[in-house]
C-alpha positions, 0 to 999 in steps of 0.5 A, a space after each residue: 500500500 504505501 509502494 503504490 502511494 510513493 510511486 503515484 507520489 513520484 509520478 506525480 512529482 515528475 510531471 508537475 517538476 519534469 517541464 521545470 527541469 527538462 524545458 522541452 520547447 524553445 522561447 518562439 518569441 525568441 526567434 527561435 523556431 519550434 521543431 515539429 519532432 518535439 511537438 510530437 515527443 511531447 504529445 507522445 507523452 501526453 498520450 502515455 500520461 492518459 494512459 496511466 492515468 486510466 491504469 490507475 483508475 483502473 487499479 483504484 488508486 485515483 477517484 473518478 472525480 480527479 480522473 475526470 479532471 486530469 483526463 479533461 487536462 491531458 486531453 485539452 494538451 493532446 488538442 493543442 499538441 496536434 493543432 501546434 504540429 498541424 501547424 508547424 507541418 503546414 508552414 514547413 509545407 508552405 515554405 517546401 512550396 515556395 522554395 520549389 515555386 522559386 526554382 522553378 521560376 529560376 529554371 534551376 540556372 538562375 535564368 527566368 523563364 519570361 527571358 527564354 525564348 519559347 518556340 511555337 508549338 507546330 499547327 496541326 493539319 487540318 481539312 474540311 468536313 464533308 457535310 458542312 465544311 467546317 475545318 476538322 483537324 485531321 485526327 478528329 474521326 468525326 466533325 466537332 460540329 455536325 457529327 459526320 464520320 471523317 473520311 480521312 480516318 
C-alpha cells in the first residue's frame, strides 16, 4: 500500500517538476523556431500520461472525480499538441512550396523563364468536313460540329 502511494507520489512529482527541469520547447518569441519532432515527443507523452492515468483508475488508486479532471487536462494538451504540429507541418509545407515555386521560376540556372525564348508549338493539319465544311483537324474521326464520320480516318 504505501509502494503504490510513493510511486503515484513520484509520478506525480515528475510531471508537475519534469517541464521545470527538462524545458522541452524553445522561447518562439525568441526567434527561435519550434521543431515539429518535439511537438510530437511531447504529445507522445501526453498520450502515455492518459494512459496511466486510466491504469490507475483502473487499479483504484485515483477517484473518478480527479480522473475526470486530469483526463479533461491531458486531453485539452493532446488538442493543442496536434493543432501546434498541424501547424508547424503546414508552414514547413508552405515554405517546401515556395522554395520549389522559386526554382522553378529560376529554371534551376538562375535564368527566368519570361527571358527564354519559347518556340511555337507546330499547327496541326487540318481539312474540311464533308457535310458542312467546317475545318476538322485531321485526327478528329468525326466533325466537332455536325457529327459526320471523317473520311480521312
Amino acid at each position: 500500500m504505501y509502494f503504490a502511494l510513493g510511486a503515484l507520489a513520484l509520478l506525480g512529482a515528475y510531471f508537475v517538476l519534469s517541464p521545470v527541469i527538462f524545458p522541452r520547447t524553445r522561447d518562439a518569441g525568441a526567434g527561435d523556431a519550434v521543431d515539429i519532432e518535439d511537438v510530437r515527443s511531447r504529445r507522445a507523452e501526453v498520450y502515455t500520461s492518459i494512459k496511466d492515468l486510466e491504469f490507475e483508475r483502473a487499479m483504484g488508486r485515483i477517484g473518478e472525480e480527479d480522473f475526470r479532471k486530469m483526463r479533461a487536462d491531458y486531453k485539452s494538451q493532446a488538442g493543442e499538441l496536434m493543432s501546434r504540429e498541424e501547424a508547424l507541418r503546414a508552414d514547413k509545407t508552405l515554405q517546401q512550396i515556395e522554395a520549389a515555386v522559386a526554382k522553378r521560376r529560376s529554371n534551376g540556372s538562375g535564368k527566368s523563364l519570361e527571358k527564354k525564348k519559347q518556340t511555337p508549338a507546330p499547327k496541326a493539319k487540318s481539312v474540311s468536313c464533308p457535310s458542312c465544311q467546317a475545318m476538322v483537324l485531321e485526327r478528329f474521326r468525326f466533325c466537332p460540329e455536325c457529327g459526320e464520320k471523317m473520311e480521312s480516318v
